[in-house]
C-alpha positions as CSV (number, residue, x, y, z in Angstrom):
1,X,39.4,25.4,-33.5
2,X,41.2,24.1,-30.3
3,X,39.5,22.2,-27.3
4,X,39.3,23.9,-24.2
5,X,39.1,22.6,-20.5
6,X,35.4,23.7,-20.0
7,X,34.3,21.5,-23.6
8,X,35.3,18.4,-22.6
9,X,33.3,16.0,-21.1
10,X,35.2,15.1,-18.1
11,X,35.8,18.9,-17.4
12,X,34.6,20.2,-14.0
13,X,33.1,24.2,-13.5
14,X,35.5,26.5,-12.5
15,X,33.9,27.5,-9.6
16,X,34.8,24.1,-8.1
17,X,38.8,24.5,-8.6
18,X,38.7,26.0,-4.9
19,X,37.6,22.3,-3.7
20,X,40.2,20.9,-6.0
21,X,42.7,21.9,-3.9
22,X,41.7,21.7,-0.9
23,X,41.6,17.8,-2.0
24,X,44.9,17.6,-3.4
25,X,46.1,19.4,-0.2
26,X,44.6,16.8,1.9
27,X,45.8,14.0,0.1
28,X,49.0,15.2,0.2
29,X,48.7,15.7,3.9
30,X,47.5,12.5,4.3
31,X,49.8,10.7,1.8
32,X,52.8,12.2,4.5
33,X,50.9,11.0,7.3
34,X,51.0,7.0,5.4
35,X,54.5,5.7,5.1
36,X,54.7,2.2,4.4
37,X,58.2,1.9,4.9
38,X,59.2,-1.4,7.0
39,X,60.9,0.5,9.9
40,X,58.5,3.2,10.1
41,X,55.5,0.7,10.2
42,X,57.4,-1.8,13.2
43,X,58.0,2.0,15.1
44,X,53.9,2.8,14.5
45,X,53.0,-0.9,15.7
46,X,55.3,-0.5,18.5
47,X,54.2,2.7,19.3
48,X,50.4,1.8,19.4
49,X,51.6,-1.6,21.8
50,X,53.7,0.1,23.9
51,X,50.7,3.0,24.1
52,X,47.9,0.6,25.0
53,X,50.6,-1.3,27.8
54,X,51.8,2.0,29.3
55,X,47.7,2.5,29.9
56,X,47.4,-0.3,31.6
57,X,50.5,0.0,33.8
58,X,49.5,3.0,35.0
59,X,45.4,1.7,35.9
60,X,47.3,-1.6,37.7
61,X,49.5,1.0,39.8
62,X,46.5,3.0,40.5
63,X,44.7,0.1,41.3
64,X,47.5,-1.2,43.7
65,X,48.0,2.3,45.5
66,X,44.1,2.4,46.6
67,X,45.0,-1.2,47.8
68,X,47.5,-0.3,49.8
69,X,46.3,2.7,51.2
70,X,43.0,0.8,51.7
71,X,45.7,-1.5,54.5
72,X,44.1,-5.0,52.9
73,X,47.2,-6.3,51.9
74,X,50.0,-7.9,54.2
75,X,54.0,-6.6,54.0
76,X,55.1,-9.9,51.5
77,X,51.7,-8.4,49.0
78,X,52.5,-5.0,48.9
79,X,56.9,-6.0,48.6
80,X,55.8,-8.3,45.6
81,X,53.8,-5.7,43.9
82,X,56.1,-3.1,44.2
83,X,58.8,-5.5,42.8
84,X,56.6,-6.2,39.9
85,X,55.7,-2.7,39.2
86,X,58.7,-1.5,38.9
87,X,60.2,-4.5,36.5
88,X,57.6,-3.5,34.1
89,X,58.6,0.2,34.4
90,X,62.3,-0.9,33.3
91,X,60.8,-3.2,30.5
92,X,58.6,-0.7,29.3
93,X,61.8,1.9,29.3
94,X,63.7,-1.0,27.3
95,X,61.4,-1.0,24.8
96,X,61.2,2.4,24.3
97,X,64.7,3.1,23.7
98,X,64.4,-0.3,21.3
99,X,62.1,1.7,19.0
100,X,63.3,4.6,19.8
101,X,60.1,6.0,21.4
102,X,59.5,8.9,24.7
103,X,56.9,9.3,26.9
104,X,55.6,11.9,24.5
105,X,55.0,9.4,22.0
106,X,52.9,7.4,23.7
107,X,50.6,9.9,24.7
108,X,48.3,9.4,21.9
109,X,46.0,12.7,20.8
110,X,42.8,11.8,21.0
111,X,41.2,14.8,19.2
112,X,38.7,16.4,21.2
113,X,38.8,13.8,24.1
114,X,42.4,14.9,24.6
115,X,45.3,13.7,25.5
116,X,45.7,9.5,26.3
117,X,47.7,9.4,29.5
């Protein structure tokens, strides 16, 4: 007499292969989404960097543009921010063609929040 699937001990009902699947899909999904690859991990880090920087350069211009249309700052204030906004705008394009990263990338999904930037 042969041993089937549903007399050994370790066997599951057949009514849960449907769930079986659906795991294995997921974990393949998920297994895609994980690469461990040097590279690939330096371009995630980068990314997640370069996300949380591009955040903040965009609240400090905000925050300059109410300052100035708020006419508290002299000429020389208002030059010097401008100067330094724009440097970081040409870093933050240098390191994105380093790691080969767009705007699009940075703009994280944040699931039913939305969009980051």
């Amino acid at each position: 007499m042969t041993e089937g699937p549903e007399d050994k001990v370790l066997s599951g009902p057949r009514d849960l292969e449907p769930f079986t699947r659906e795991a294995e899909r997921l974990e393949r999904a998920v297994s895609r989404r994980i690469d461990a690859e040097p590279e690939n991990v330096e371009r995630g880090l980068a990314q997640l960097v370069l996300t949380l920087i591009e955040l903040l350069r965009q609240l400090m211009e905000r925050q300059a543009i109410r300052r100035v249309e708020a006419g508290g700052l002299d000429d020389e204030t208002v030059e010097r921010l401008g100067r330094t906004l724009m440097a970081l705008e040409e870093r933050m394009e240098e390191l994105k063609r380093i790691f080969g990263l767009r705007d699009e990338d940075l703009n994280i999904d944040l699931g039913p929040l939305g969009r980051l930037l």
